[in-house]
C-alpha positions, 0 to 999 in steps of 0.5 A: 230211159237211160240215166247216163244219156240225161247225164250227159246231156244235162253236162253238155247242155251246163258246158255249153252255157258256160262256154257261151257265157265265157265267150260274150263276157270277153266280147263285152270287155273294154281293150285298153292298156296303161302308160305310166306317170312318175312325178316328182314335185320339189319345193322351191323358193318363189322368185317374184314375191312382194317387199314393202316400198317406200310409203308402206309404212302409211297403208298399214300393209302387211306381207304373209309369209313367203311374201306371196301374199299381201294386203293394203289398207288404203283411203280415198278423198271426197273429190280429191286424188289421193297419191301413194307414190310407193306402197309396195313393191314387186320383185323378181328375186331371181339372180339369173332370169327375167320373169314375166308377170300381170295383174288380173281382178279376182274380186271387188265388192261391193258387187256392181249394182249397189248404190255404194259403187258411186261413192268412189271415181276410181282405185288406179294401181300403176306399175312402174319400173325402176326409173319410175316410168309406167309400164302398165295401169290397172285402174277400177272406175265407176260409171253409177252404180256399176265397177268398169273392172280393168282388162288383163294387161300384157304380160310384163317383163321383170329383169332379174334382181329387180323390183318395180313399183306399185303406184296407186291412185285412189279417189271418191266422188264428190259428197261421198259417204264416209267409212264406205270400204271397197275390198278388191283381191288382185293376182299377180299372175307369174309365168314360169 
């Protein structure tokens, strides 16, 4: 037998196996090709925030920094409305532009199905305009046990260098157990 022969066999045979393998490698790869994203993110100031209203001194409020971020200790009367005429503000800081804006229901508890929801009637907050006329309700009501949760209103419309008022309107049921809290979180949603 002729060892140059089954050498160059043995070589033949190892290149085609490697060109065959070469060749299903780069048939099997994905084609793709790549775009580019070059963001800048900058910080500035949020034109609609929250500021104190007239009444805040009685809801014990208190507004986070940047005035983003707010909260309300509020009551309710057995079988009585109880008014806050202007607990809190909304106000569009903003010199040049008007910015558009709605509330929206994050979350309140006690969840429906508990038997604490038929302690309240119903927790309305009111937005008003400057002239004190309504431009939209956001009203939690109670049917048994269970929360009627309000729907997203429209978009609002907050002119420039303006602030509107967060009226709000609470009220227990008739023979309501004392010291039952309802914790509602709201947004207060901007569009840019």
């Amino acid at each position: 037998m002729n060892i140059k022969k089954v050498l160059s066999s043995k070589a033949l045979k190892l290149l085609f196996l490697l060109l065959t393998s070469m060749f299903i490698a780069s048939a099997s790869a994905a084609v793709y090709y790549s775009i580019s994203m070059e963001p800048t993110v900058t910080i500035k100031q949020v034109v609609v925030q929250f500021a104190e209203g007239n009444d805040w001194s009685k809801v014990a409020g208190s507004i986070g920094t940047d005035n983003t971020w707010c909260s309300l200790s509020l009551k309710a009367y057995s079988n009585a409305t109880l008014t806050y005429e202007q607990p809190l503000n909304i106000s569009n800081i903003d010199p040049t532009y008007s910015h558009q804006f709605r509330l929206r229901n994050i979350s309140i508890s006690p969840a429906s199905g508990s038997a604490s929801v038929s302690n309240f009637t119903f927790i309305n907050f009111v937005i008003k305009n400057t002239a004190g006329v309504s431009q939209a309700s956001f009203n939690y009501t109670t049917s048994g046990d269970d929360w009627d949760i309000p729907s997203m209103p429209s978009y609002l419309t907050l002119p420039e260098n303006t602030e509107w008022i967060v009226y709000v309107e609470t009220k227990a049921a008739a023979g309501a157990t004392v010291d039952i809290v309802a914790s509602i979180v709201i947004a207060v949603d901007v569009l840019e």
